[in-house]
C-alpha positions as CSV (number, residue, x, y, z in Angstrom):
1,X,-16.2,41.1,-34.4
2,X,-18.1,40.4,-37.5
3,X,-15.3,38.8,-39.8
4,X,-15.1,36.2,-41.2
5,X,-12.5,33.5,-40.4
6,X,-10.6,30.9,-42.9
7,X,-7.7,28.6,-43.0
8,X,-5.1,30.0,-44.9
9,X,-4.9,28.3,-48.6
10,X,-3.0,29.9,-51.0
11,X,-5.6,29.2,-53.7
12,X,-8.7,31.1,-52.3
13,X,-6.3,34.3,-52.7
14,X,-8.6,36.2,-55.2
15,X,-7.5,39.3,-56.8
16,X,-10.3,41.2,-56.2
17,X,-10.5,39.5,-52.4
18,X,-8.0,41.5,-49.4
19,X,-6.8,39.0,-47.6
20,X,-5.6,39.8,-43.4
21,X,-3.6,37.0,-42.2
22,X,-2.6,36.3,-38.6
23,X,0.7,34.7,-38.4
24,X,2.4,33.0,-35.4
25,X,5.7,33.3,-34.9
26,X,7.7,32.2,-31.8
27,X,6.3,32.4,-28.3
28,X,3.2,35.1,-27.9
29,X,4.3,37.1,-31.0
30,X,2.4,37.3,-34.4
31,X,2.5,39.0,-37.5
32,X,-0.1,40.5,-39.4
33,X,0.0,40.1,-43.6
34,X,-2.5,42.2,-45.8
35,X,-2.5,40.8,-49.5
36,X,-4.5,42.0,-51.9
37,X,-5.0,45.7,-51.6
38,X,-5.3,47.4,-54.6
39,X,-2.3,49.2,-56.6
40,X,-3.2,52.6,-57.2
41,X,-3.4,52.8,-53.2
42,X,-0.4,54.6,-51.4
43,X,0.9,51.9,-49.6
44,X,3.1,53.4,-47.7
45,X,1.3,55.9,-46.5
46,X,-1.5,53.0,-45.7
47,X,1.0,51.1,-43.6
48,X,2.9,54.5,-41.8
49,X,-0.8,55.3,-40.7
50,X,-1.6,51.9,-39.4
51,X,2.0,51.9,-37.7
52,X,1.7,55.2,-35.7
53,X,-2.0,54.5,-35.2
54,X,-1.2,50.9,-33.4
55,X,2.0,51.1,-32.4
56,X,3.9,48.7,-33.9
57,X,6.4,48.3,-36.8
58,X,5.6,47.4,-40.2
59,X,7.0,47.0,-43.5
60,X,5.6,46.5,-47.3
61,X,7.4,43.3,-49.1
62,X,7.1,42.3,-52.4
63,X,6.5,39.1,-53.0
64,X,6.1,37.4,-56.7
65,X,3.1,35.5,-56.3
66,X,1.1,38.0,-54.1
67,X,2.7,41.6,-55.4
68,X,3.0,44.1,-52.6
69,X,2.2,42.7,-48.9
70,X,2.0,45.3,-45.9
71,X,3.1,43.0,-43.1
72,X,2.6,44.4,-39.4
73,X,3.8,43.2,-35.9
74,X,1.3,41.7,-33.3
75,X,-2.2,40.5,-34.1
76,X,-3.7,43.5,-35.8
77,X,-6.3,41.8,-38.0
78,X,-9.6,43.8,-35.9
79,X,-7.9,47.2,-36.5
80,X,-7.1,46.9,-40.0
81,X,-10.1,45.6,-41.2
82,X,-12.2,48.3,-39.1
83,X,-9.5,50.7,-41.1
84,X,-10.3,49.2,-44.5
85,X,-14.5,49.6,-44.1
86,X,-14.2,53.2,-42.1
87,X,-12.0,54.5,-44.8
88,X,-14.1,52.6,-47.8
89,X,-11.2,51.2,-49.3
90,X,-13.0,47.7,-49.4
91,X,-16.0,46.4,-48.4
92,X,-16.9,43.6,-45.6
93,X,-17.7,40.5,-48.6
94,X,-13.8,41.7,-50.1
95,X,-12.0,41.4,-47.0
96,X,-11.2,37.8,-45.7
97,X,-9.5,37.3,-42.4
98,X,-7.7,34.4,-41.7
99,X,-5.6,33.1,-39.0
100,X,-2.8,30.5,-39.8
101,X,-1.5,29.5,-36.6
């Protein structure tokens, strides 16, 4: 792995930066947030790829501070930021990964 990792603060959230977020939720489980992807992306067909892909579920919220969140189940942060430099959509100095547990 060759990310790097942050604690989550709400005001290092750039616009130009993707942020991939760990969260912990109750016991083992953990949700994965991506915030910051672009909008003229298809979304939705982003987040049914990583879903089928990984298998897990996954959703895309909207959210008034952050826009349009994909939000994943389990710790997926290494196979979505492996997605976002194979397919180019970002580059490794725009993504940040970031566990908030």
């Amino acid at each position: 792995m060759d990310f790097q990792f942050e604690d989550f603060k709400t005001e290092s959230l750039s616009k130009n930066m993707v942020t991939i977020s760990v969260q912990k939720r109750n016991g083992r489980q953990c949700i994965t947030n991506i915030i910051g992807l672009e909008n003229d992306l298809d979304l939705k067909k982003i987040t049914k790829y990583l879903k089928k892909k990984h298998n897990c579920n996954g959703a895309i919220l909207n959210d008034k501070q952050f826009g349009e969140i994909i939000t994943l189940s389990g710790d997926q942060k290494e196979h979505v930021y492996n997605f976002l430099i194979e397919e180019e959509i970002n580059k490794k100095d725009e993504i940040i990964v970031k566990n908030m547990f």
